[in-house]
Structure formats: structure tokens, C-alpha cells
N, C-alpha and C positions, 0 to 999 in steps of 0.2 A: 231132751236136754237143752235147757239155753246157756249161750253165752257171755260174757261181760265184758262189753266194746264199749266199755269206759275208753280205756285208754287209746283207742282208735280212735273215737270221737274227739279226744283231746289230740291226735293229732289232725286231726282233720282239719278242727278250727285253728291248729296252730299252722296250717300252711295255705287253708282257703277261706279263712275266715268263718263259711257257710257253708251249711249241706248240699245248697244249691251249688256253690259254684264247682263245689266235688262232687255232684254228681254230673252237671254236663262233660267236666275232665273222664269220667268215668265213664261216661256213654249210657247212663240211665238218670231215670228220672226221680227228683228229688222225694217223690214219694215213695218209689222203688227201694233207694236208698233208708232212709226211716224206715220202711217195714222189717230191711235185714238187719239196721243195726238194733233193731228191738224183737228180734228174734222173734218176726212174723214167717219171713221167709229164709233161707240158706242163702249164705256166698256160694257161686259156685267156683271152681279152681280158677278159673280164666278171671275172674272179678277181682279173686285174692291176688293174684298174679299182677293185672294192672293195680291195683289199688297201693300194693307193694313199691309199684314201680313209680307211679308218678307222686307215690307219700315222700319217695326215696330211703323207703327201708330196705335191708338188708333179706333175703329170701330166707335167712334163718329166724327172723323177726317172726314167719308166719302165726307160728306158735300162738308168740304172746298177746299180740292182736287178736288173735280169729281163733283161739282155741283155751280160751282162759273160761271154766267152766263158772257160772255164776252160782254163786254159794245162798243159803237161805239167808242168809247176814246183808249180802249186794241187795 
């Protein structure tokens, strides 16, 4: 199953500008980063967790970020 980290993406660059500079915030590397949000590799809980935390989203947000299933139409 993949998912559709549009909307992640767009917050991303609306608070770091770049992948890069979320992913040093994140503690991995910017290719790390790219592989999950194109559904190479999984978040795993402790990622969503900080990723949550320094986006400043809500822990009920998880959802819509990290679990928006991508449809044939995305």
C-alpha cells in the first residue's frame, strides 16, 4: 500500500523551506527522507512522533499526514 505525503511535503517546505533542512531537524538524511516520503521506505512511529513534533502538528494530525492512502487518480 502507498501513501500520499503530499500534504506533508507541503508542510514541510512551509516551515523548512527544504528536505534538507528537515531532515537534519529529523535526525536523517535527506535521502532517507525522499525515499519515505515516496513510499520507498516506512516512517516508523518514533519518526512520526518527532516529525509531528517539530512540523508542530497536533498527534491527532497523524492520520492525515502519514496514513492518507494514495488512490490510482494521485
Amino acid at each position: 500500500m502507498s501513501y500520499d505525503y503530499r500534504k506533508l511535503c507541503g508542510k514541510i517546505k512551509e516551515k523548512y523551506g527544504t528536505q534538507e533542512k528537515f531532515s537534519k531537524e529529523l535526525g536523517l538524511s535527506r535521502t532517507t527522507v525522499n525515499q519515505k516520503l515516496n513510499n520507498k521506505i516506512e516512517f516508523t512511529q518514533e519518526e512520526m512522533t518527532k516529525t509531528v513534533k517539530i512540523l508542530d502538528l497536533a498527534v491527532n494530525d497523524i492520520p492525515e499526514y502519514f496514513f492518507c492512502v494514495k488512490s490510482l487518480e494521485n
